[in-house]
Phi, psi and omega in degrees: 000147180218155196270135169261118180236121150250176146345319162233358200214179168222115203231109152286124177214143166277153186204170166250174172008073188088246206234030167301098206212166168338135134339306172310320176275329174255011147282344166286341174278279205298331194104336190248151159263140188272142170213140199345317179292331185132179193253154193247153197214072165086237198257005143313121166188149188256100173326144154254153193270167190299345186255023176257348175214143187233106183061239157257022166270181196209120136292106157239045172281313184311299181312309215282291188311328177304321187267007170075061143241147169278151180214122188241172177181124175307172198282001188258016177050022193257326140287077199254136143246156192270092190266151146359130201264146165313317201299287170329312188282309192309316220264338162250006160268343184312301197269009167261147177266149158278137172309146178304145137200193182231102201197144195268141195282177178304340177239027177073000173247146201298131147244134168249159193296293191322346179289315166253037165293119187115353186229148162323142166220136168233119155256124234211126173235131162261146181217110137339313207275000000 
């Protein structure tokens, strides 16, 4: 059995030579299904190259890096986790605010980030450590 980690979820599934596993199965990791066009997702689908697929098999390591997510997997390859494609990750940061805080500006008077909201900000943080 090798372990899956995405983004939401934790998964045992059997699989071969890496991350080669069922149709059935990388739709349970993944989210996607595969069909003739490649694998689908609502009105989505992703081509594949002919050697991402065997029969009723899937690579989906090959797949996961084709949606620009990263894949890592310890070294005895019995772990993989599936990370989150840059589009996903962008696209949730898009819509978090930074916590308020208050720190005094160069001339000693308290600013707070909510005072500028709606306007460009650059911040520039330092650490010793």
């Amino acid at each position: 059995m090798t372990r899956i980690l995405t983004p939401t979820d934790e998964v045992d599934i059997k699989t071969h030579d890496g991350l080669w596993m069922s149709a059935v199965d990388a739709e349970r990791v993944t989210g996607w299904t595969l069909k003739p066009e490649g694998m689908c997702r609502a009105e989505s689908c992703v081509p594949l190259p002919a050697d991402a697929v065997k029969g009723k098999d899937v690579n989906v390591e090959a797949f996961w890096k084709k949606l620009g997510g990263p894949v890592v997997a310890n070294d005895a390859r019995d772990v993989f986790a599936l990370g989150a494609p840059a589009d996903e990750r962008n696209a949730a940061l898009e819509g978090l605010a930074a916590p308020d805080f208050t720190l005094p500006d160069i001339d000693g008077v308290p600013r707070s980030l909510s005072q500028l909201r709606g306007k460009k900000v650059f911040l520039a943080t330092w650490a010793s450590w």
